[in-house]
C-alpha positions in Angstrom: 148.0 149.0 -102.4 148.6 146.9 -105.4 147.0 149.7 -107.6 150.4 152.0 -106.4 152.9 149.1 -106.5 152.1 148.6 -110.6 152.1 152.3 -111.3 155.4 153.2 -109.8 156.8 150.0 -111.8 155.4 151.5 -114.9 156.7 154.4 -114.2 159.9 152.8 -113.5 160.1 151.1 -116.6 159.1 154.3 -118.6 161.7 156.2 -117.5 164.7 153.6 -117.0 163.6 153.1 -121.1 163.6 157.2 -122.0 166.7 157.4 -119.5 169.1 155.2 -121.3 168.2 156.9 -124.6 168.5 160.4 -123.1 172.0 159.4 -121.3 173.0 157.6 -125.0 173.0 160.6 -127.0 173.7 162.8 -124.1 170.6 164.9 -123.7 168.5 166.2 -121.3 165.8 167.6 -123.5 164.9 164.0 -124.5 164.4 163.1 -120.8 162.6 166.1 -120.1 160.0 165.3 -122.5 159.1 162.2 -122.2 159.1 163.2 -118.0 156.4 165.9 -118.8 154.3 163.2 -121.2 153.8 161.2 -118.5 150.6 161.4 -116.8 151.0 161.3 -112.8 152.2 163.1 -109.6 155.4 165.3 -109.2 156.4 163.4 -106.4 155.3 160.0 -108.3 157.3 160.7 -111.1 160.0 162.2 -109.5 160.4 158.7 -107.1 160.6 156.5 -109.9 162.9 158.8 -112.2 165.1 158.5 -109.1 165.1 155.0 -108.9 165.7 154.3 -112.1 169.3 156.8 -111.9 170.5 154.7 -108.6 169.7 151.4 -111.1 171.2 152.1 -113.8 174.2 153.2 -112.6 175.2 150.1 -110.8 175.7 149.0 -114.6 178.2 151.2 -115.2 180.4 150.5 -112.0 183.6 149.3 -114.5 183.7 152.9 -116.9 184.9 155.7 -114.5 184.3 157.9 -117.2 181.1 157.1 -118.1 180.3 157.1 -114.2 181.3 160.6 -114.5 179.3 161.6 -117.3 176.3 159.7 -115.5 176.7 161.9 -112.6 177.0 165.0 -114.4 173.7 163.7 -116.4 171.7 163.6 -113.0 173.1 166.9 -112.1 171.2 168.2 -115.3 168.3 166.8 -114.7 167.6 168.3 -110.8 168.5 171.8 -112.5 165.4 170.8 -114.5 163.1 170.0 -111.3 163.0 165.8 -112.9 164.2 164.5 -109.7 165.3 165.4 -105.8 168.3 167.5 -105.4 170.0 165.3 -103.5 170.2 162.4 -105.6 173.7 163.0 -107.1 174.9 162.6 -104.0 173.4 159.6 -103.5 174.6 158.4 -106.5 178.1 158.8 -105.5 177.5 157.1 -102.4 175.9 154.0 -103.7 179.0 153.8 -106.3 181.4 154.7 -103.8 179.9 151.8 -102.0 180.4 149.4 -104.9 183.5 150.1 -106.2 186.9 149.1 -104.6 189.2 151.7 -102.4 191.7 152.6 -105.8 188.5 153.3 -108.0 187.1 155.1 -105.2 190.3 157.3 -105.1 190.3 157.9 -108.9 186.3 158.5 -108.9 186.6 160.8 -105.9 188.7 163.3 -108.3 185.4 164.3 -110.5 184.1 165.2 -106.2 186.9 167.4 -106.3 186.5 169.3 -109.4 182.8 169.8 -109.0 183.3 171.0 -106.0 181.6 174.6 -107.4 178.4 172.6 -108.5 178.1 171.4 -104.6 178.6 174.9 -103.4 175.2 176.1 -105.8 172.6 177.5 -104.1 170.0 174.3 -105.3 172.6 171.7 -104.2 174.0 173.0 -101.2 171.2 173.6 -98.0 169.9 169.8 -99.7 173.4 168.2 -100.6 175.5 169.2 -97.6 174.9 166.9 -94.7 174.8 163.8 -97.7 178.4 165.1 -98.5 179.3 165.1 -95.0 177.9 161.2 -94.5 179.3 159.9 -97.7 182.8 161.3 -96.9 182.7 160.1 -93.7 181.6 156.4 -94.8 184.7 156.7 -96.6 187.1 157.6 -94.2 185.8 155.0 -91.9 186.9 152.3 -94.6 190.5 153.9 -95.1 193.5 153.2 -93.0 195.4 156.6 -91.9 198.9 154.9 -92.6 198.3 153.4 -95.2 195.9 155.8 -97.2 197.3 158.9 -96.0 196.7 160.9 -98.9 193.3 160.1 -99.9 192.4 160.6 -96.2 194.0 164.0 -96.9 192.0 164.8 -100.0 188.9 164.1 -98.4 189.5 166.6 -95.2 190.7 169.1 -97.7 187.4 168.9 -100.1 185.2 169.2 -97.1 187.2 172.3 -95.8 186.9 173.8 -99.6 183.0 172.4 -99.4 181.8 173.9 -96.4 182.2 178.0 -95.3 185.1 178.4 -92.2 182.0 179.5 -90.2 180.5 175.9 -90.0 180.2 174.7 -86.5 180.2 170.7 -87.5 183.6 171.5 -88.3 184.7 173.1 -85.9 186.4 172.4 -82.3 184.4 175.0 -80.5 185.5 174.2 -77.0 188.9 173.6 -77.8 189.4 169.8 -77.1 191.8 167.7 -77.4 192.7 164.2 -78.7 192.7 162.4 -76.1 192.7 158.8 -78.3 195.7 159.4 -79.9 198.0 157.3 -77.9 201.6 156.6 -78.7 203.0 153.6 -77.4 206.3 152.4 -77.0 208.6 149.5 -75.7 209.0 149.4 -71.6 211.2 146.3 -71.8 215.0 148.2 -70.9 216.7 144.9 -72.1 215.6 145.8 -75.9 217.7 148.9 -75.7 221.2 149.1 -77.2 223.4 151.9 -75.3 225.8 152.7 -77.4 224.6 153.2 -80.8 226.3 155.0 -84.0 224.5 157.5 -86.2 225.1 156.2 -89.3 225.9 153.1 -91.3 230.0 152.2 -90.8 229.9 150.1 -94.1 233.5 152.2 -95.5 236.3 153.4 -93.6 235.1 157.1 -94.0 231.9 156.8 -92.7 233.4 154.7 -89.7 235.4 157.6 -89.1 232.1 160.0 -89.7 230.0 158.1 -87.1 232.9 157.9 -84.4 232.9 161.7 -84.4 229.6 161.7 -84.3 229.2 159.1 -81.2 225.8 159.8 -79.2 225.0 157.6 -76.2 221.6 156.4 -76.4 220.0 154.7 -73.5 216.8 153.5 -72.3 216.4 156.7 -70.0 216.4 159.0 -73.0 214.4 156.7 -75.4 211.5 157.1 -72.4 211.8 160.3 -71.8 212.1 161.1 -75.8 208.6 158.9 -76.4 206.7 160.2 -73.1 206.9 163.7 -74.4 204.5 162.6 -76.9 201.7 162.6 -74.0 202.3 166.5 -73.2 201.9 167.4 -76.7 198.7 165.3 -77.2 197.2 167.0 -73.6 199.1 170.2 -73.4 197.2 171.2 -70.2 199.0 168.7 -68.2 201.7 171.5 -68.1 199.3 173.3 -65.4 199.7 170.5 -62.9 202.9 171.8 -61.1 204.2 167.9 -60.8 203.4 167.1 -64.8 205.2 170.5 -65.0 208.4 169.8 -63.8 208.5 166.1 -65.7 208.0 167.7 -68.4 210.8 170.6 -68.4 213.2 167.2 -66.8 212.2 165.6 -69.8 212.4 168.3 -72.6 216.1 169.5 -71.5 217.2 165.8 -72.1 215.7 165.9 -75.2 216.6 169.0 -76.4 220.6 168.6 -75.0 220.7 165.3 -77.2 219.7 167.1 -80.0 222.1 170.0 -79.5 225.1 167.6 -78.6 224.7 165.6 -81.9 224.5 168.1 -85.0 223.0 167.2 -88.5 225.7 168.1 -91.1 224.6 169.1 -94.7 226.5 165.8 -96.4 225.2 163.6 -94.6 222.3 163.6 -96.6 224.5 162.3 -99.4 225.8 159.4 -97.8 225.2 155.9 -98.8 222.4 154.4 -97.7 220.7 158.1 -98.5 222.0 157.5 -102.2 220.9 153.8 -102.4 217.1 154.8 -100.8 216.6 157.8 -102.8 218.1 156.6 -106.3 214.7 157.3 -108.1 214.2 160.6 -106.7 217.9 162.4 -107.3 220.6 159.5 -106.6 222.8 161.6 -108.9 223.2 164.6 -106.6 223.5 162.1 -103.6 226.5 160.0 -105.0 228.1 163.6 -106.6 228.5 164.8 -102.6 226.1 167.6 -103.1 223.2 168.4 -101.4 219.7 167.7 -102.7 217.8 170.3 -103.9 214.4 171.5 -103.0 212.5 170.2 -105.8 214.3 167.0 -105.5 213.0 166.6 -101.7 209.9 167.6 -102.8 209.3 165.2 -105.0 210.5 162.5 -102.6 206.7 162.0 -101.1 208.6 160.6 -97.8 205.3 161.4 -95.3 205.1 159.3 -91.7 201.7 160.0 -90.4 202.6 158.1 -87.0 206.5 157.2 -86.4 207.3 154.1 -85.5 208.8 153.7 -81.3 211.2 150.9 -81.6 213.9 151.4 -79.2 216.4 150.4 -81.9 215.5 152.9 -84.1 215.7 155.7 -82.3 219.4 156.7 -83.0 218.4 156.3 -86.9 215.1 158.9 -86.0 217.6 161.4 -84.5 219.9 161.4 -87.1 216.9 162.1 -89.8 216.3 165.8 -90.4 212.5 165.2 -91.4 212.1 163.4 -87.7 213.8 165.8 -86.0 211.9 168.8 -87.5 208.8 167.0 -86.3 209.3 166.8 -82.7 211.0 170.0 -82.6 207.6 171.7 -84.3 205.6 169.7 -81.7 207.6 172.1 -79.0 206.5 175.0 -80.6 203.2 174.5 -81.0 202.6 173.3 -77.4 204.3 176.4 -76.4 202.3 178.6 -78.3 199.4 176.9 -76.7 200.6 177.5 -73.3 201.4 181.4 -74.0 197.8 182.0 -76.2 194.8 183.5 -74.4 192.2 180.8 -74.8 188.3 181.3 -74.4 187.7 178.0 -73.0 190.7 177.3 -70.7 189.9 177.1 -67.3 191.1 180.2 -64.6 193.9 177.5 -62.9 195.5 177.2 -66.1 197.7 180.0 -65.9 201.7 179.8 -66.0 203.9 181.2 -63.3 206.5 184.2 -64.1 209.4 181.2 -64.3 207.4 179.3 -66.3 206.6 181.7 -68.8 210.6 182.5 -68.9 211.8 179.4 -69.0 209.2 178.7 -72.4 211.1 182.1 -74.0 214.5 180.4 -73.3 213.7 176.8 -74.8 211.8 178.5 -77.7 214.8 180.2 -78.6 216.8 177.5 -78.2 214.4 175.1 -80.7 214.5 177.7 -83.2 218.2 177.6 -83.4 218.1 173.6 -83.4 215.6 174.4 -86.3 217.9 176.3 -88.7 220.5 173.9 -87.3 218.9 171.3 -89.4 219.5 170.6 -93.2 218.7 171.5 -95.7 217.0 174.9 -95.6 217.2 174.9 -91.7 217.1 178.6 -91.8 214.0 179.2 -94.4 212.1 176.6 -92.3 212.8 178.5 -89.0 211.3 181.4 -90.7 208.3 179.1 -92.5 207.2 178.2 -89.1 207.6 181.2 -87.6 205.1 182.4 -90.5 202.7 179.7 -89.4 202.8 179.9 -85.8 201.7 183.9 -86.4 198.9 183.1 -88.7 197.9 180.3 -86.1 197.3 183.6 -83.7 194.6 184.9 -85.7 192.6 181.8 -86.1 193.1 181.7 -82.3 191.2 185.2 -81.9 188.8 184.4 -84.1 187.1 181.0 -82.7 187.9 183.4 -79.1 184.9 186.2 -80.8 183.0 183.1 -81.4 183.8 182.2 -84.8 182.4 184.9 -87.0 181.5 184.3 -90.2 183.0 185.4 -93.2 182.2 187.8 -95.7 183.7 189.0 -99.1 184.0 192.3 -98.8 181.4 194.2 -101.2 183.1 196.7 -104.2 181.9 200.3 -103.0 183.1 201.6 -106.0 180.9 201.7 -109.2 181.9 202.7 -112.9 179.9 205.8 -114.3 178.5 205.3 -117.9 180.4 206.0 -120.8 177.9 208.7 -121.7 179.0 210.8 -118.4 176.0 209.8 -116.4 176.8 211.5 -112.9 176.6 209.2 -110.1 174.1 208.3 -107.0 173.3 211.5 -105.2 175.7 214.0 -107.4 174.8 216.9 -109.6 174.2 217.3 -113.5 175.8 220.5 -113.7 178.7 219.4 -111.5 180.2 220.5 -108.2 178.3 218.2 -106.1 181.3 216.3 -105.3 185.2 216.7 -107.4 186.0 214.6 -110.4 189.4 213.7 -111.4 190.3 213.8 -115.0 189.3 210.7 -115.7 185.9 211.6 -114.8 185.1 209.4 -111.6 185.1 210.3 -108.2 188.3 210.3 -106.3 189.3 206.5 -104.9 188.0 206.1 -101.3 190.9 205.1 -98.7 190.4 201.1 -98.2 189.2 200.3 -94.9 191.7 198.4 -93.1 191.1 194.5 -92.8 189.4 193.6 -89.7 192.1 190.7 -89.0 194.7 193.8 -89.1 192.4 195.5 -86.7 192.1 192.9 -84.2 195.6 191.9 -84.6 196.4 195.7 -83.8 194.2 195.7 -80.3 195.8 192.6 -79.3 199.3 193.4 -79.1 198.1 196.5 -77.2 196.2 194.5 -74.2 192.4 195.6 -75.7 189.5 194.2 -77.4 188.1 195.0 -80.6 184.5 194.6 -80.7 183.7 195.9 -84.5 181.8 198.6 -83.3 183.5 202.0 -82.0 181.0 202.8 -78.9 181.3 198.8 -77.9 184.8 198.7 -78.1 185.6 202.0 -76.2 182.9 200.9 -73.4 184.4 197.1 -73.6 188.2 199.0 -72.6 186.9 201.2 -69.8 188.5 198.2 -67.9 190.9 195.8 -68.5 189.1 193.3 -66.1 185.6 194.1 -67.0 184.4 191.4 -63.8 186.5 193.3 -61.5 184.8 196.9 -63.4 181.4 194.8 -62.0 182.7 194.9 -58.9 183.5 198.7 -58.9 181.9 200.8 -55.4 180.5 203.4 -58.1 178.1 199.9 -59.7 176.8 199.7 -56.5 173.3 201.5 -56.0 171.9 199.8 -53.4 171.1 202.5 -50.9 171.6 201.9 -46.8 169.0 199.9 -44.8 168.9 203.2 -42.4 168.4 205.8 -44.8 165.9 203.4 -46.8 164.0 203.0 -43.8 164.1 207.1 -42.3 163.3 208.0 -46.0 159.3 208.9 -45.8 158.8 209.7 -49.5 159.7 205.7 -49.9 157.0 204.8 -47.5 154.4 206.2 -50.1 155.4 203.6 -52.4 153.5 199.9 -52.2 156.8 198.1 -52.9 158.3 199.9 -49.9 157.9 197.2 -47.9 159.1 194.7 -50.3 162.0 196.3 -50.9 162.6 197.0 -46.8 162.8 193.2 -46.3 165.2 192.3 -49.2 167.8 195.1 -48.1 167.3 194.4 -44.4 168.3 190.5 -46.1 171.4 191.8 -47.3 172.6 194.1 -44.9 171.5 193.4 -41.3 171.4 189.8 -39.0 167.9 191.3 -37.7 166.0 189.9 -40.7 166.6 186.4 -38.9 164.8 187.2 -35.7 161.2 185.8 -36.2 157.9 187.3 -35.7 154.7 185.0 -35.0 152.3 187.0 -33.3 149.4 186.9 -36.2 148.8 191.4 -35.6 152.3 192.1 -36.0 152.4 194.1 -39.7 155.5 193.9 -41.3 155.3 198.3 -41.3 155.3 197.5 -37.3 158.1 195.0 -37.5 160.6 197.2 -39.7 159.7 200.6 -37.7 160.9 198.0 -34.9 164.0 196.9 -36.8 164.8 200.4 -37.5 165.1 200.9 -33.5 167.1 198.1 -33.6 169.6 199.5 -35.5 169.7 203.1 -34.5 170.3 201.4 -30.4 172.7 199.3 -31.6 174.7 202.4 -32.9 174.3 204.1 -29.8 175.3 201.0 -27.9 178.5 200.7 -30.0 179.2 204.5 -29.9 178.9 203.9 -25.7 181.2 201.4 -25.6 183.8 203.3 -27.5 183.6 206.0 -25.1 184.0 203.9 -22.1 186.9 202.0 -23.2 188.8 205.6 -24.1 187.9 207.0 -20.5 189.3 203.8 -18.8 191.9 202.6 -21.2 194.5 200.7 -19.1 198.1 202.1 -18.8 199.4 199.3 -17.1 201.3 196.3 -18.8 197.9 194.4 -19.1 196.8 197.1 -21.3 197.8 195.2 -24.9 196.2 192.1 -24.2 193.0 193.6 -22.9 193.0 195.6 -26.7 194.0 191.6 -28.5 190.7 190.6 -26.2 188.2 193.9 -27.8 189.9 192.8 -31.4 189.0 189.1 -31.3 185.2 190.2 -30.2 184.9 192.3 -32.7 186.7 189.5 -36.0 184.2 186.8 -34.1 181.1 189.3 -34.5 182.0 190.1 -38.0 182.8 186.6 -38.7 179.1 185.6 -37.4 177.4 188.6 -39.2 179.0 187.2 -42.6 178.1 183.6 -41.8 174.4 185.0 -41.3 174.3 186.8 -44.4 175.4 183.7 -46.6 172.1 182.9 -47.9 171.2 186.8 -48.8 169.9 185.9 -52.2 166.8 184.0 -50.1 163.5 184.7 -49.3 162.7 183.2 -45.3 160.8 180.6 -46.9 163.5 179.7 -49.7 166.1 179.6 -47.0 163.9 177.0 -44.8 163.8 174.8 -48.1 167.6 175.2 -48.6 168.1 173.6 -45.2 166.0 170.7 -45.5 167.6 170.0 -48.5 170.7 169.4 -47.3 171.7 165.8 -48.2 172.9 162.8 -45.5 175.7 160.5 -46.0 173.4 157.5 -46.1 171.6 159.6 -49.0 174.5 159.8 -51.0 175.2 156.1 -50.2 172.1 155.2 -52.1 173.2 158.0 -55.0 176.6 156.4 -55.8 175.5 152.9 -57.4 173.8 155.1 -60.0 176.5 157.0 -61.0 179.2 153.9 -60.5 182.2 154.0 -62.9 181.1 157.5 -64.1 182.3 159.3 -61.4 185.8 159.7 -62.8 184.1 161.9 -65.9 181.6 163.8 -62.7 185.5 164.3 -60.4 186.8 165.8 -63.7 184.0 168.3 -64.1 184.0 169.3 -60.6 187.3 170.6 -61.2 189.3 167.7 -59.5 192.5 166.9 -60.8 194.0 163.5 -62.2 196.1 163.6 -58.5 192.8 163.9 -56.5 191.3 161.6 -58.6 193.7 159.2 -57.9 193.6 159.6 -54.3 190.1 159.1 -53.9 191.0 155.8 -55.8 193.9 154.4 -53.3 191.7 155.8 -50.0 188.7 152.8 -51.3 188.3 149.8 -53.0 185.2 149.9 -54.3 183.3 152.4 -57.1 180.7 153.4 -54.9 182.9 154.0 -51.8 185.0 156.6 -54.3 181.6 157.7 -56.1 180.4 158.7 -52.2 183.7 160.2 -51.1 184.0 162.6 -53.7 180.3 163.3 -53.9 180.9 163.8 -49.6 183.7 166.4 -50.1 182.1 168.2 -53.1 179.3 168.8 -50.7 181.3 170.1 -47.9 183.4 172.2 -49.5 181.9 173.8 -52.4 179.5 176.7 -51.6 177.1 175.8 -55.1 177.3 172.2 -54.1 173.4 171.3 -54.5 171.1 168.8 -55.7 169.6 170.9 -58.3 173.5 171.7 -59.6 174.4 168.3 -59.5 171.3 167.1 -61.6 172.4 169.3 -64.1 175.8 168.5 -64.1 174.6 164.7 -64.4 172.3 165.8 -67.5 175.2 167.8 -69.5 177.2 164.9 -69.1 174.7 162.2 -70.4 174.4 160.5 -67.1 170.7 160.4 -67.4 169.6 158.0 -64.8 171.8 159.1 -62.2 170.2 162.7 -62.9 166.8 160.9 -62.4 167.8 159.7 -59.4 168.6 163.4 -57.8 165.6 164.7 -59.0 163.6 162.1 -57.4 165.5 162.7 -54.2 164.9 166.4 -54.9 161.1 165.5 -55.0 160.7 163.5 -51.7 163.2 166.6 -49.9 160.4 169.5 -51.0 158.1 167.0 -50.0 159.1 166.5 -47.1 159.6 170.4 -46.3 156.1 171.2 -47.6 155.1 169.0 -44.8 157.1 170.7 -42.1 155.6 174.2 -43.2 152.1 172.8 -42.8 
């Protein structure tokens, strides 16, 4: 052990010695051979070599440039096979990890521009999940308000970094953040009612802001800040009583907005000129308006807006905070419109609804071009957006395909007239032009056009012709499952009458599952030990063909002495109701058609007990509300089941009692996994264990 610990310190100091005078004068080749001089294992030698990079460059933690050029050393030397691909990577992390948040930022620009290197086929399979880490180290040490734009930089390096199709970037399910909670003040006595937009510092903008009087109360400045919780959970807007506080509160919104109108100058008035005297104050004092660049250039950027009740009349009188919320309508109502893979079948909008969306959407875009400066070309901007948002939509709905550059078919012939792949020497294998290539193929039209095309016309496009044409027969291809012509299960009778069938050693088999499906008789039981099951369906067959003649007989009868009388329509309601009940019963039967008799024994026993669910709620406890959600309960059950008891495990039991009772998959083996999925792994031991002593306990009854 002590023979190891001296040679890797030799090796250490060999290479920290040939490292420094490689790195010094800026060449690899002096590092590569004094690496293959040295007498010892690749992996030996490529350990210490990297220990001596990671201890060096703590050295150098005050030069940014020469951390640069130390990175870009290390680089060179894993294209030489010296050291681990990884390791400038790890480099960056460990300076990253040294070096204050400003350095960090300025050091992070040579991540940036190298961005191509990370993207090599010998960095990235190695590289990308240390990339991923490091970044991630360094967003949990930044503060979103405060270092907004290196927060920024970061998500846009790792979207350059990694290919679209990368699932640890993407939201595959479609969830929402839920933690993004906006607060604001419930204390009413903070709120001033009548507030001016504007400053009243001069005569003329007394005059401005008495024309422009808006009345802002603690009802609007609620309603305007609890919006915030629709657009951060959109699918709240399903739940008919969210639905309607939300439309209450949007109209308030949106008539404040439309009953207090941004003008062009006031962008120019004083307080404007005095804040933005660095970035344009000239234009400002002048009465023009400020010009794109000029707004540009401003940098203003809120990440999160700040809810004070008494600033809420200066927020509505800024175009930049205005334009925010009003986006936030449009994107929540795209949401609501878009076909999305993973939303659930209740979340669908009623024909009022869906008009009352196409109103307000028309009215937000109007607020939108309303708003200076540019009102128009931003309407039209986000339009734009909204559109390209569609497609991203349809792709992550086909799963998220990954993409391809699209390959050049097209090759350039020789200069010495070298006919192509497949043509003739002597020509007339396929027609030049004059320039003497073959004739341009017609592009193939972009898939993205393709599927943007079978969209607006209510079909799927599935990449391949035969697919797609099969994949359109229908345009509910569960209700085309359901179809009469899908069904080829023949009748019990004629299965049973058929005697070429009875030559086959499944016949029997295949007697018992139909008679399962279609007829109570499978129910009736047979114990005598000599009774075959050929004897028992010949006998079921019997059955059937009396019961026909039985029902035929009864028609008959009740045709020959049909009443005339007045008592005749009840005695008909009286036939009716015999016939729903003995349908009704013959359905209830055939509930468990998918069992054998032994399976549907088990099935029975396994039916779980009130006190067994008792002793099943303390493991789930204060999980339950996670279990109600994916059972499909809403937040309004949920809440019920919270004001009926006082305690978890009363709630836990209730909802675990009415699951059972009214949900026709409701079993122990579904609830297990339900329990698993969710991570609720000792409550899912606990079912299986009850599952265990059930079977048990049936095993014995069958014995």
């Amino acid at each position: 052990m002590s023979s190891n610990s001296s040679n890797f310190l030799v090796l250490l100091k060999t290479f920290t010695d040939s490292l420094e005078r490689a790195f010094a004068v800026n060449d690899i080749e002096v590092l590569k051979a004094d690496y293959d001089a040295v007498r010892a294992s690749d992996n030996d030698k490529k350990t210490a070599l990297h220990q001596a990079f990671r201890d060096m460059l703590l050295t150098k933690t005050e030069d940014i440039s020469a951390i640069e050029g130390f990175i870009s050393f290390a680089v060179n030397s894993c294209r030489k096979d010296m050291t681990v691909a990884t390791m400038p990577v790890v480099l960056l992390g460990d300076i990253f990890d040294a070096v204050t948040l400003d350095r960090a930022e300025k050091i992070f620009t040579y991540v940036e521009n190298n961005v191509a290197i990370w993207k090599e086929e010998c960095f990235f399979t190695a590289c990308k999940h240390n990339l991923l880490r490091m970044c991630n180290d360094l967003l949990r040490r930044l503060s979103r308000s405060q270092n907004t734009v290196f927060c920024g930089r970061i998500l846009l390096f790792l979207a350059k970094f990694f290919p679209f199709s990368e699932r640890s970037g993407l939201n595959i399910i479609s969830e929402f953040n839920l933690e993004n909670i906006t607060e604001y003040g419930m204390d009413g006595n903070e709120m001033i009612v009548d507030q001016l937009c504007g400053s009243t510092d001069s005569e003329v903008e007394g005059e401005l802001a008495e024309e422009n009087k808006l009345k802002i109360d603690y009802n609007l400045y609620c309603k305007f800040w609890a919006l915030q919780d629709f657009f951060r959970n959109p699918n709240q807007c399903y739940n008919k009583v969210q639905w309607k506080t939300f439309e209450t509160h949007a109209k308030s919104v949106l008539s404040a907005f439309s009953s207090f109108k941004l003008e062009e100058h006031r962008a120019s008035s004083t307080n404007t000129a005095s804040k933005m005297s660095d970035i344009g104050g000239t234009a400002a004092s002048n009465n023009c308006p400020m010009e794109e660049d000029q707004i540009r250039e401003s940098g203003h950027f809120f990440a999160k807006f700040l809810t004070n009740p008494k600033l809420l009349s200066l927020q509505l009188s800024d175009s930049n905070f205005r334009r925010s919320v009003l986006v936030q309508f449009l994107i929540l109502f795209q949401y609501l419109n878009s076909t999305v893979k993973f939303k659930a079948e209740s979340h669908i909008l009623s024909q009022v609804q869906s008009d009352w969306l196409k109103e307000t959407e028309t009215q937000v875009y109007q607020l939108i071009e309303e708003s200076p400066p540019n009102g128009k070309k931003f309407a039209n901007t986000a339009r734009h957006m909204l559109l390209r948002e569609e497609l991203w939509n349809s792709w992550k709905n086909e799963g998220c395909k990954e993409f391809k550059r699209p390959e050049n078919v097209l090759e350039d012939t020789s200069s010495s007239g070298t006919p192509a792949a497949g043509g003739s020497a002597s020509g007339g294998a396929a027609p030049l032009t004059g320039s003497g290539r073959p004739p341009a193929k017609r592009p193939r039209k972009p898939l993205g056009d393709l599927i943007r095309d079978a969209t607006k016309q209510g079909k799927f496009n599935m990449g391949n012709p035969e697919i797609t044409r099969l994949w359109n027969l229908c345009p509910d291809n569960l209700q085309a499952c359901k179809g009469t012509d899908r069904n080829f299960l023949p009748s019990l009778e004629t299965y049973l009458e058929n005697p070429k069938e009875k030559q086959d050693p499944s016949f029997e088999w295949r007697a018992l599952r139909l008679l399962a499906r279609q007829s109570p008789h499978f129910f009736t039981l047979f114990n005598t030990p000599s009774y075959k099951v050929a004897d028992y369906l010949e006998s079921v067959r019997k059955k059937i063909q009396k019961d026909k003649l039985d029902i035929k007989l009864e028609h008959a009868i009740q045709e020959e002495t049909a009443p005339t009388n007045a008592e005749q329509p009840e005695a008909e309601g009286e036939g009716l109701v015999g016939e729903e009940e003995h349908e009704q019963m013959d359905t209830e039967l055939l509930k468990t058609e998918q069992l054998t008799p032994e399976d549907k024994n088990t099935h029975k026993m396994l039916a779980v007990t009130k006190e067994q669910l008792s002793e099943l709620a303390p493991n789930i406890g204060r999980d339950w509300k996670k279990l109600a959600t994916k059972l499909g309960y809403s937040a309004d059950e949920i809440q019920y089941f919270e004001s009926e008891h006082a305690t978890v495990t009363d709630q836990c039991c209730h909802l675990l009692t009415l699951w059972f009772d009214d949900d026709m998959d409701a079993s122990l083996d579904n609830l297990a996994y339900i329990l698993e999925g969710l991570d609720m792994i000792p409550a899912a031991d606990a079912v299986k264990q009850m599952i265990a002593v059930l079977t048990d306990k049936v095993e014995e009854v069958s014995e």
